[in-house]
N, CA, C and O atoms as a Tinker XYZ file with bonds, in Angstrom:
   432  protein
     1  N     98.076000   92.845000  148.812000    73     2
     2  CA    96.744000   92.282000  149.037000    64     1     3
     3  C     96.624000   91.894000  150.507000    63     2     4     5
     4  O     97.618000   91.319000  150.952000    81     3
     5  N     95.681000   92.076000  151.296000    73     3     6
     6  CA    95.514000   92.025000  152.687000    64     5     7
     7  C     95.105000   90.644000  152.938000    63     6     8     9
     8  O     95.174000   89.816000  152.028000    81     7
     9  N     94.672000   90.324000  154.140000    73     7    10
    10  CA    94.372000   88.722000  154.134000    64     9    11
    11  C     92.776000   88.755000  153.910000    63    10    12    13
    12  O     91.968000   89.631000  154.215000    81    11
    13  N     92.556000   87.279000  153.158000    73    11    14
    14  CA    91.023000   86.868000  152.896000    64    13    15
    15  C     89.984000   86.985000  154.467000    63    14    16    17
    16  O     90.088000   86.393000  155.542000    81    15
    17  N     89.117000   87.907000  154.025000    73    15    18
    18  CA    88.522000   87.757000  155.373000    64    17    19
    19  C     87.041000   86.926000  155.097000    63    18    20    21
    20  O     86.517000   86.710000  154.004000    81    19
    21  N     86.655000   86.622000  156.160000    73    19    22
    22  CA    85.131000   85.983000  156.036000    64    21    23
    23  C     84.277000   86.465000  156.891000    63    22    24    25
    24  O     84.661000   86.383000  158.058000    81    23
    25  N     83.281000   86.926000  156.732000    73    23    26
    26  CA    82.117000   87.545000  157.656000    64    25    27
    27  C     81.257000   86.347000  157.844000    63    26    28    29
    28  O     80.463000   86.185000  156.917000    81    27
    29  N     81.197000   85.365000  158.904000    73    27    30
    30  CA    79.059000   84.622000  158.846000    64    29    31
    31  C     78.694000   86.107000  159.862000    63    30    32    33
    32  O     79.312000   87.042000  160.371000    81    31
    33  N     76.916000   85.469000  159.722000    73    31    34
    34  CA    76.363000   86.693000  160.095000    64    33    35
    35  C     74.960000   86.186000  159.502000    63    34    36    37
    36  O     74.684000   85.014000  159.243000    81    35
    37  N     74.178000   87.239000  159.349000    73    35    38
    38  CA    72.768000   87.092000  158.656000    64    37    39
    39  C     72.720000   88.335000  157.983000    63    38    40    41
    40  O     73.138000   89.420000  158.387000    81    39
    41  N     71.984000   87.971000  156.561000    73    39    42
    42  CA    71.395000   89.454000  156.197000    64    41    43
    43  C     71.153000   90.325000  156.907000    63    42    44    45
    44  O     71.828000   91.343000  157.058000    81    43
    45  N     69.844000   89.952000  157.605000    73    43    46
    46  CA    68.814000   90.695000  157.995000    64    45    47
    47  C     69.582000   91.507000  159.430000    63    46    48    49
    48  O     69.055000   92.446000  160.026000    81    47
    49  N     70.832000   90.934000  159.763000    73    47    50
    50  CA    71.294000   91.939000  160.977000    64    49    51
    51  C     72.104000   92.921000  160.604000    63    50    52    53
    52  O     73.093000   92.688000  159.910000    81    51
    53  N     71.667000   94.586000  161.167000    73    51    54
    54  CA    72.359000   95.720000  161.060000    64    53    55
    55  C     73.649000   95.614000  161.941000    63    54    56    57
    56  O     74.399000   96.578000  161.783000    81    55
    57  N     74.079000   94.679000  162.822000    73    55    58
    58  CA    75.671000   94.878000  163.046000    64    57    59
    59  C     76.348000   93.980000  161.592000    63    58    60    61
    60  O     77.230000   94.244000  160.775000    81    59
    61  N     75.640000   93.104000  161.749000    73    59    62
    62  CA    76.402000   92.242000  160.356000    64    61    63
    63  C     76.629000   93.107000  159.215000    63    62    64    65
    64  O     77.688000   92.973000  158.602000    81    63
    65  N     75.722000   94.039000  158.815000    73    63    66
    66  CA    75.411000   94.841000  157.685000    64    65    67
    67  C     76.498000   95.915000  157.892000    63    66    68    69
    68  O     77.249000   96.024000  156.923000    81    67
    69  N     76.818000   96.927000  159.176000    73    67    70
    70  CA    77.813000   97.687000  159.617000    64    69    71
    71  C     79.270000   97.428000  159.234000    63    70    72    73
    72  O     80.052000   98.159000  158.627000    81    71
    73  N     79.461000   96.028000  159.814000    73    71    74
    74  CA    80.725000   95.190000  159.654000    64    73    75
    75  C     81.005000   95.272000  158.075000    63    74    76    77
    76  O     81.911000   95.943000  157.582000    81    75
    77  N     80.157000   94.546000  157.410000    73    75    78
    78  CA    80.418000   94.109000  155.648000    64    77    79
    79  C     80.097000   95.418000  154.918000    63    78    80    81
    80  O     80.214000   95.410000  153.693000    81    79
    81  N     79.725000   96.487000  155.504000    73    79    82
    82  CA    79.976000   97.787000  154.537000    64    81    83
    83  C     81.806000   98.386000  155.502000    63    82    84    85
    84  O     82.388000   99.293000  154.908000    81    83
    85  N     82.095000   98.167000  156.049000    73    83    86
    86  CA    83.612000   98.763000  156.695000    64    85    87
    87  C     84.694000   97.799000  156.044000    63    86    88    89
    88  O     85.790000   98.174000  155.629000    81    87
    89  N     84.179000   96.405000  156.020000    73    87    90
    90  CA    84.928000   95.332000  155.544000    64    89    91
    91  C     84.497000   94.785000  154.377000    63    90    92    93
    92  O     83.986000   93.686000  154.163000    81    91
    93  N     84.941000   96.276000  153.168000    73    91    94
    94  CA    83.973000   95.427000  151.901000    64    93    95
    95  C     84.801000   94.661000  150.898000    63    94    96    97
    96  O     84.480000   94.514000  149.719000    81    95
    97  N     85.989000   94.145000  151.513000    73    95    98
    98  CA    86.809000   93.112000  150.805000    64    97    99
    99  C     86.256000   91.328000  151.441000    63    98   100   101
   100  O     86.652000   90.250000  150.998000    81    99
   101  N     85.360000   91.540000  152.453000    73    99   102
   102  CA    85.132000   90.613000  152.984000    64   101   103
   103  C     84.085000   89.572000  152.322000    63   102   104   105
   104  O     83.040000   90.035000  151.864000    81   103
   105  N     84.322000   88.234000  152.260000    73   103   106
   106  CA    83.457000   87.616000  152.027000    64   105   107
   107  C     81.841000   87.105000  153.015000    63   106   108   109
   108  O     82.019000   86.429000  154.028000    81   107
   109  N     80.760000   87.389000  152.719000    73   107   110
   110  CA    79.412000   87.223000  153.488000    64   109   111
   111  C     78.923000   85.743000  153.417000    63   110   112   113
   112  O     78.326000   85.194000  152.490000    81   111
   113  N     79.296000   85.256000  154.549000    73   111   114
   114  CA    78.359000   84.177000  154.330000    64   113   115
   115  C     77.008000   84.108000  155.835000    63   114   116   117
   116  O     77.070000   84.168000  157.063000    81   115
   117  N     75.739000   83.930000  154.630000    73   115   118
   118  CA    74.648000   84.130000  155.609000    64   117   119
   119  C     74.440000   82.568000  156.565000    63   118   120   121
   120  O     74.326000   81.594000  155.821000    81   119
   121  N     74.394000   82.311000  157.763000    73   119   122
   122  CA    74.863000   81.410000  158.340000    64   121   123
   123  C     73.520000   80.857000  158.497000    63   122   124   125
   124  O     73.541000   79.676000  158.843000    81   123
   125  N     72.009000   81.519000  158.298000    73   123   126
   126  CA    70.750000   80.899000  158.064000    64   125   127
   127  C     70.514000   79.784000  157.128000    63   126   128   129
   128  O     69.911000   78.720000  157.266000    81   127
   129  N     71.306000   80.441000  155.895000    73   127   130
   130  CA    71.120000   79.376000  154.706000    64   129   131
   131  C     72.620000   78.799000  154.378000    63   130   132   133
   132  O     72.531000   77.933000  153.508000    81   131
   133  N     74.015000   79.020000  154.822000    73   131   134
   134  CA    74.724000   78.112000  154.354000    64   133   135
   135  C     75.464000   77.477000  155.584000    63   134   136   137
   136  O     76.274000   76.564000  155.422000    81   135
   137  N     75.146000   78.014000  156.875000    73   135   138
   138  CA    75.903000   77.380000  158.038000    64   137   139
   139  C     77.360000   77.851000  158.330000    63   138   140   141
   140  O     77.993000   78.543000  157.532000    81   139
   141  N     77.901000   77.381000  159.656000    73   139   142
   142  CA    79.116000   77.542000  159.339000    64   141   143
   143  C     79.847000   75.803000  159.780000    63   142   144   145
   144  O     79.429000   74.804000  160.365000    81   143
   145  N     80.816000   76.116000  159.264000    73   143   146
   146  CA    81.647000   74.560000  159.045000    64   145   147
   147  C     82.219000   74.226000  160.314000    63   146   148   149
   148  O     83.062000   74.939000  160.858000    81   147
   149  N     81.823000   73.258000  160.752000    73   147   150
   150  CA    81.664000   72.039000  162.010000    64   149   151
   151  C     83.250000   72.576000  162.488000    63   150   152   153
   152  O     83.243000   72.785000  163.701000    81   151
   153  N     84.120000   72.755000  162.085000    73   151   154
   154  CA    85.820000   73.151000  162.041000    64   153   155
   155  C     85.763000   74.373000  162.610000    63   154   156   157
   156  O     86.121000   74.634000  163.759000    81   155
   157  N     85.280000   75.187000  161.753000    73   155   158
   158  CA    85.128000   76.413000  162.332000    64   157   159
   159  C     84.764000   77.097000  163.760000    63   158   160   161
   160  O     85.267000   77.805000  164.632000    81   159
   161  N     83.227000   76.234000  163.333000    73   159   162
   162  CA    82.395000   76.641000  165.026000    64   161   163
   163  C     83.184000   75.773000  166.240000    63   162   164   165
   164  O     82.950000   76.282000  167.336000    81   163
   165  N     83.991000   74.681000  166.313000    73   163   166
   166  CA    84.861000   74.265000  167.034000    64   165   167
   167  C     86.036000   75.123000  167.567000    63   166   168   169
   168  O     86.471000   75.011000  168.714000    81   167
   169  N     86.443000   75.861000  166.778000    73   167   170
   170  CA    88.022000   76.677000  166.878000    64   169   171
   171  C     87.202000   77.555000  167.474000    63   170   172   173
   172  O     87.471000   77.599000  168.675000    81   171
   173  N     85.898000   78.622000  167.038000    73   171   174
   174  CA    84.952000   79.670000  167.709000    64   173   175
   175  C     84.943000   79.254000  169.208000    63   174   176   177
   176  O     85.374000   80.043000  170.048000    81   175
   177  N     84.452000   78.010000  169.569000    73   175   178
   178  CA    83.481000   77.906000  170.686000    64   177   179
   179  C     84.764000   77.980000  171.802000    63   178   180   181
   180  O     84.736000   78.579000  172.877000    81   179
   181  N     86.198000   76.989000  171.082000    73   179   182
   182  CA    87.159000   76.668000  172.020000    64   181   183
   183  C     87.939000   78.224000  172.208000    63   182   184   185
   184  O     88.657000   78.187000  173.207000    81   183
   185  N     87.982000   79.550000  171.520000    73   183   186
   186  CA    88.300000   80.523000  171.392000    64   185   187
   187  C     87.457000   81.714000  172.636000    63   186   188   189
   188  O     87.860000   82.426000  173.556000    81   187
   189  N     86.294000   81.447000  172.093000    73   187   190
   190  CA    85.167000   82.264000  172.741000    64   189   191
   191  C     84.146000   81.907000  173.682000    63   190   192   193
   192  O     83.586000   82.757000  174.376000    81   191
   193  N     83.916000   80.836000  173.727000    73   191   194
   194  CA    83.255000   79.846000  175.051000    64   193   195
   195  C     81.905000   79.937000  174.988000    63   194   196   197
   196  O     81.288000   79.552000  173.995000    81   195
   197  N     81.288000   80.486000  176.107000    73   195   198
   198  CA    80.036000   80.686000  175.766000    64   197   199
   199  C     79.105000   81.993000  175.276000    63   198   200   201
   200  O     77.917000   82.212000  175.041000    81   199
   201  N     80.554000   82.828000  175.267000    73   199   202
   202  CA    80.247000   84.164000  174.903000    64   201   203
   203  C     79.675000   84.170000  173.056000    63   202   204   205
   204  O     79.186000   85.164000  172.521000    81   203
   205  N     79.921000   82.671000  172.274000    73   203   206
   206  CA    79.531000   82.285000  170.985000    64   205   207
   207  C     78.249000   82.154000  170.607000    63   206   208   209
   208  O     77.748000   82.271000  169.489000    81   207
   209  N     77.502000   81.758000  172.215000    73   207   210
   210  CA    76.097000   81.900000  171.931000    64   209   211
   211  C     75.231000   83.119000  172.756000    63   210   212   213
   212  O     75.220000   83.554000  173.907000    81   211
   213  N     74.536000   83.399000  171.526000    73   211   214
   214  CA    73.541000   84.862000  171.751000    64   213   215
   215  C     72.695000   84.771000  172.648000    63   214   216   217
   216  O     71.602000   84.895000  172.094000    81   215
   217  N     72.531000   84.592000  173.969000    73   215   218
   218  CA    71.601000   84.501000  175.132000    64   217   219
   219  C     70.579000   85.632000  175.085000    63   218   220   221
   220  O     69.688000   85.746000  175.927000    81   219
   221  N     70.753000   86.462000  174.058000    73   219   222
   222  CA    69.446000   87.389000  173.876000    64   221   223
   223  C     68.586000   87.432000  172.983000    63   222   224   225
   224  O     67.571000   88.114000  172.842000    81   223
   225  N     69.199000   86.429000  172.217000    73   223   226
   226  CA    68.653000   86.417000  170.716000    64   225   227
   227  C     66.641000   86.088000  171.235000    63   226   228   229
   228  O     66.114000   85.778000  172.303000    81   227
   229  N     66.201000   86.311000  170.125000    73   227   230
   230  CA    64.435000   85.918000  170.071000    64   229   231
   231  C     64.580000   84.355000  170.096000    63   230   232   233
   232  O     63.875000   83.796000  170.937000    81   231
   233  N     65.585000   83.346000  169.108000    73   231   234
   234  CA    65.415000   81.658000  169.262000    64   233   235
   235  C     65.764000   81.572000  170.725000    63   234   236   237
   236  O     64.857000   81.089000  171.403000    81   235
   237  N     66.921000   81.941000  171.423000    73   235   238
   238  CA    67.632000   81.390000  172.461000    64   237   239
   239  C     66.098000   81.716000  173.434000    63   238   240   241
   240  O     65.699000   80.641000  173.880000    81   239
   241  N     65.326000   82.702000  173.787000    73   239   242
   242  CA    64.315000   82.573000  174.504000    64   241   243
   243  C     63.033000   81.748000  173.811000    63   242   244   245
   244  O     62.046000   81.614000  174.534000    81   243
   245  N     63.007000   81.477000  173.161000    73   243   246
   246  CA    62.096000   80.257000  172.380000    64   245   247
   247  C     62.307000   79.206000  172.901000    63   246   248   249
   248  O     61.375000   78.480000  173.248000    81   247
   249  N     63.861000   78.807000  173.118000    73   247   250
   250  CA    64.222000   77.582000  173.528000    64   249   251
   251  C     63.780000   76.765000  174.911000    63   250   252   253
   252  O     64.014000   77.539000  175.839000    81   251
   253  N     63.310000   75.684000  175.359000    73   251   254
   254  CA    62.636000   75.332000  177.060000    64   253   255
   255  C     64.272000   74.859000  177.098000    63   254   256   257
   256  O     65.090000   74.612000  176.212000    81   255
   257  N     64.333000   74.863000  178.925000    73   255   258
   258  CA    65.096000   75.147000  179.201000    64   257   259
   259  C     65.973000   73.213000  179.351000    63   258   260   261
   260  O     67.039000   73.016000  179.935000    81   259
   261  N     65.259000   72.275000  178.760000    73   259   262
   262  CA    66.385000   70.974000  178.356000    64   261   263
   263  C     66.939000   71.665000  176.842000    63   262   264   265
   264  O     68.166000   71.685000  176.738000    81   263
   265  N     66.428000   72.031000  176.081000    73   263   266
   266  CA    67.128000   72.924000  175.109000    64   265   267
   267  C     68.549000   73.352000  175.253000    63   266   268   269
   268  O     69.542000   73.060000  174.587000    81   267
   269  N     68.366000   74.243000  176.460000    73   267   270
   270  CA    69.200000   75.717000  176.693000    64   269   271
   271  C     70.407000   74.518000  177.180000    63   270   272   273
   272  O     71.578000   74.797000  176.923000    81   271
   273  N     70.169000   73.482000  177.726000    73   271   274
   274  CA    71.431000   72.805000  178.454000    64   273   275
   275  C     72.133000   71.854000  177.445000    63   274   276   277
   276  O     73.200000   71.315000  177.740000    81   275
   277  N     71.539000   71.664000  176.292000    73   275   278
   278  CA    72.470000   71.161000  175.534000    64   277   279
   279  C     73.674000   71.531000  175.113000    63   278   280   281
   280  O     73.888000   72.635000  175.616000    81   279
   281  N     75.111000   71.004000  174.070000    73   279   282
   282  CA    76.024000   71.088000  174.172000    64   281   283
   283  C     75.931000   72.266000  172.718000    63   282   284   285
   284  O     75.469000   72.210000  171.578000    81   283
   285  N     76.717000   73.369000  173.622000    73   283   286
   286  CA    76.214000   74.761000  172.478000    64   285   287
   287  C     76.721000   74.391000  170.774000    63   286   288   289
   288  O     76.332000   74.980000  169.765000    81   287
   289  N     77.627000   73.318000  170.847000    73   287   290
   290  CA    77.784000   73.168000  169.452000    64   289   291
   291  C     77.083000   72.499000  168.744000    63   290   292   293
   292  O     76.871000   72.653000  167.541000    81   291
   293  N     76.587000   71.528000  169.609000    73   291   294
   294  CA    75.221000   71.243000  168.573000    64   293   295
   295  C     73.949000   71.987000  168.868000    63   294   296   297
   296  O     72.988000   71.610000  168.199000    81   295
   297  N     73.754000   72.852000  169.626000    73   295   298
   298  CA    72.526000   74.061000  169.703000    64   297   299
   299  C     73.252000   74.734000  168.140000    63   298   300   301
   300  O     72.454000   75.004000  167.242000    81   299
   301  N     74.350000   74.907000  167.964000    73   299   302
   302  CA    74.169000   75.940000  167.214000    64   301   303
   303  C     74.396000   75.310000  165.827000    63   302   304   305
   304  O     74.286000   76.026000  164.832000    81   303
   305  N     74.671000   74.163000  165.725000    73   303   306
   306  CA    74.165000   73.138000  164.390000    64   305   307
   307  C     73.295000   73.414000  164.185000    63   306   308   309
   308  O     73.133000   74.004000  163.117000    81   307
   309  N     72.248000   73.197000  164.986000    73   307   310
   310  CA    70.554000   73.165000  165.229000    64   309   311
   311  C     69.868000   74.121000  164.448000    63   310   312   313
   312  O     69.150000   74.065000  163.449000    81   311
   313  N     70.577000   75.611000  165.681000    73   311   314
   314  CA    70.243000   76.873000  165.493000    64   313   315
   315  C     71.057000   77.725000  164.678000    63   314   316   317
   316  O     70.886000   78.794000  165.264000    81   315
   317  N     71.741000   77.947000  163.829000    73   315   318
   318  CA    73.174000   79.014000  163.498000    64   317   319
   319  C     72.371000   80.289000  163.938000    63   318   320   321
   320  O     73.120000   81.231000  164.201000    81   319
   321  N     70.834000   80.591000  164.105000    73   319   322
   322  CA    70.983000   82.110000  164.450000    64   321   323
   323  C     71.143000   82.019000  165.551000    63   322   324   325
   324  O     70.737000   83.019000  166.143000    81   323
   325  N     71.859000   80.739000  166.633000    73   323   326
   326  CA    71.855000   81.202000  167.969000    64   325   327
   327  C     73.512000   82.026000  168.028000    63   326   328   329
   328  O     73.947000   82.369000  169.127000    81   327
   329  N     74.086000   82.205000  167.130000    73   327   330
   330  CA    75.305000   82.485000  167.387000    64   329   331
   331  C     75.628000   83.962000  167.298000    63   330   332   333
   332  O     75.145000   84.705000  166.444000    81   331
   333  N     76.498000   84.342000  168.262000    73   331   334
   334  CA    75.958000   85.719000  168.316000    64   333   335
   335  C     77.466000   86.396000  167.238000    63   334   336   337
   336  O     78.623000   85.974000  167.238000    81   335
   337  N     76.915000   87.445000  166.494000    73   335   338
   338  CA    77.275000   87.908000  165.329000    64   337   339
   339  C     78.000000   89.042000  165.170000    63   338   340   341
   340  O     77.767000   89.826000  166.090000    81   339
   341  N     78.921000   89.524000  164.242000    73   339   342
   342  CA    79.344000   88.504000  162.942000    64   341   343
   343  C     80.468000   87.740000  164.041000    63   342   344   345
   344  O     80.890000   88.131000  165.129000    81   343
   345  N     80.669000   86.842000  163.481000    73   343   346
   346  CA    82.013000   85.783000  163.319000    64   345   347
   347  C     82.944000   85.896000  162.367000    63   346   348   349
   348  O     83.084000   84.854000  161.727000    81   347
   349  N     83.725000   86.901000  161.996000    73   347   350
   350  CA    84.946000   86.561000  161.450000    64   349   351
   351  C     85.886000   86.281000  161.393000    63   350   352   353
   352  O     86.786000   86.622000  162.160000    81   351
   353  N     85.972000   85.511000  160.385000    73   351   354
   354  CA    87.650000   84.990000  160.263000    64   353   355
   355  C     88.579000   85.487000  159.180000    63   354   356   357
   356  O     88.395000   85.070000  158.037000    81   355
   357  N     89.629000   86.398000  159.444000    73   355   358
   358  CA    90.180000   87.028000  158.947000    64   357   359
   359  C     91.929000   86.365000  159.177000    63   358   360   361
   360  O     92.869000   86.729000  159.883000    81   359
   361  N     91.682000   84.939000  157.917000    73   359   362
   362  CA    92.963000   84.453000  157.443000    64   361   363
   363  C     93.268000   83.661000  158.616000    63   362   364   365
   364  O     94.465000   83.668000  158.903000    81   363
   365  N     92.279000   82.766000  159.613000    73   363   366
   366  CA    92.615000   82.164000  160.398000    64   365   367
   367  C     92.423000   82.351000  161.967000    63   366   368   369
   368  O     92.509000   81.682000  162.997000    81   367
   369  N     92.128000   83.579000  161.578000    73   367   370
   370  CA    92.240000   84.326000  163.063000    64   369   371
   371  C     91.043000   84.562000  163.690000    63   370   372   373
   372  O     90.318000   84.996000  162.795000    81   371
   373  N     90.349000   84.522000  164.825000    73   371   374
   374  CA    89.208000   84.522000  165.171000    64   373   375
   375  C     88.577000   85.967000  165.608000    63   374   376   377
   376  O     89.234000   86.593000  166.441000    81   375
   377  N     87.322000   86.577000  165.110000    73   375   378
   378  CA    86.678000   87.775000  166.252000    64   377   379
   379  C     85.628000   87.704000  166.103000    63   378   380   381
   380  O     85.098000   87.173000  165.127000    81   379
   381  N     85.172000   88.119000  166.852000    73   379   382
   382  CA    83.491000   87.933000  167.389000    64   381   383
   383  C     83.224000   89.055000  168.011000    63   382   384   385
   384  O     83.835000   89.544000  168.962000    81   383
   385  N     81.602000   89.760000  167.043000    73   383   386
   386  CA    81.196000   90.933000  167.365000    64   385   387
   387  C     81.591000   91.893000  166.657000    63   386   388   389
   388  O     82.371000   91.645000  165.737000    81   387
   389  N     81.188000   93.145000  166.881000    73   387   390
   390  CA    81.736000   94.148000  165.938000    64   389   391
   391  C     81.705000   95.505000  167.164000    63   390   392   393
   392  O     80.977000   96.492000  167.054000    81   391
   393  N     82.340000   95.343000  167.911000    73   391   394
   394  CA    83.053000   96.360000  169.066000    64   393   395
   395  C     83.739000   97.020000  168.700000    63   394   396   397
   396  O     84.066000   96.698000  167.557000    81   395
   397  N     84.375000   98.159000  169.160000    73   395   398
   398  CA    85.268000   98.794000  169.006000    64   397   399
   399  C     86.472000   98.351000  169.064000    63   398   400   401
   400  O     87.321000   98.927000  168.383000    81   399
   401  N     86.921000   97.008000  170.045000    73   399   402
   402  CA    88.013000   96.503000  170.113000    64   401   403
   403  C     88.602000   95.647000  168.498000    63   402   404   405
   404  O     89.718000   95.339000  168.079000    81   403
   405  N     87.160000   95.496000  167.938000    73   403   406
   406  CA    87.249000   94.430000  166.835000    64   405   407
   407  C     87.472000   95.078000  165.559000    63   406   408   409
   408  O     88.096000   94.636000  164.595000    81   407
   409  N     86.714000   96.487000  165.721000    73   407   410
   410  CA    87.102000   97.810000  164.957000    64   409   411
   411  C     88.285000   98.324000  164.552000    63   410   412   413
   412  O     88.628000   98.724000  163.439000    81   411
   413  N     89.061000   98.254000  165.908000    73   411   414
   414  CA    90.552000   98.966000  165.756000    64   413   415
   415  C     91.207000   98.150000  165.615000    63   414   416   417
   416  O     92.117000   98.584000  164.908000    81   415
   417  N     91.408000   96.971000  165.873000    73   415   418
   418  CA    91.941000   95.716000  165.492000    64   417   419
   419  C     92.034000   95.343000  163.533000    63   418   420   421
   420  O     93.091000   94.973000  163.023000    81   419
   421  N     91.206000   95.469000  163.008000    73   419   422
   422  CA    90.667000   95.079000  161.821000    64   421   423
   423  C     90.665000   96.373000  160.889000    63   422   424   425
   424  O     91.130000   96.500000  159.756000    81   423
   425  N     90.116000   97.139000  161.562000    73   423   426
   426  CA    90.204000   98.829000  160.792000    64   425   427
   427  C     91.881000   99.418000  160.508000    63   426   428   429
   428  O     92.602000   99.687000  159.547000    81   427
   429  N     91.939000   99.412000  161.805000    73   427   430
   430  CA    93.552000   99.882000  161.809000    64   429   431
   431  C     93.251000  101.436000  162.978000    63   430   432
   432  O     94.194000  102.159000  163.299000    81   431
């Protein structure tokens, strides 16, 4: 049995959707309606920095710019679609995005 993986992400995104049809042992959690856990997005942010938040997303340009300078972990309390997607954690381990690096890594 391989290790438990976890996808956040959103439905409605086709990389998220890409990822969880390649990784269909993976568990989906949609991060609109269940969030991700305060623990988690901590180990993310200290892992991945600011590369965690989606600076292209449609909210992140919604946002005025005392918004944009807040502390991204609570922007992304706030916001979870500011986080740029998927986030998995596969048994502890952190990746972000669905690249090719994250591909061959995870794919094999």
């Amino acid at each position: 049995m391989g290790v438990a993986m976890i996808l956040y992400g959103l439905k409605t995104c086709d990389t998220c959707r890409k990822a969880l049809k390649s990784l269909a042992d993976a568990r989906f959690v949609d991060v609109r309606h269940e969030g991700v856990p305060a623990d988690l997005l901590k180990s993310a942010h200290a892992t991945f920095g600011e590369a965690l938040l989606n600076t292209r997303s449609t909210t992140w340009r919604q946002l005025d710019d005392a918004e944009r300078q807040r502390n991204p972990l609570e922007l992304l309390e706030d916001y979870p679609t500011l986080m740029k997607r998927p986030l998995i954690d596969a048994g502890g381990k952190l990746y972000l995005g669905w690249g090719r690096d994250v591909q061959k890594t995870l794919l094999g």
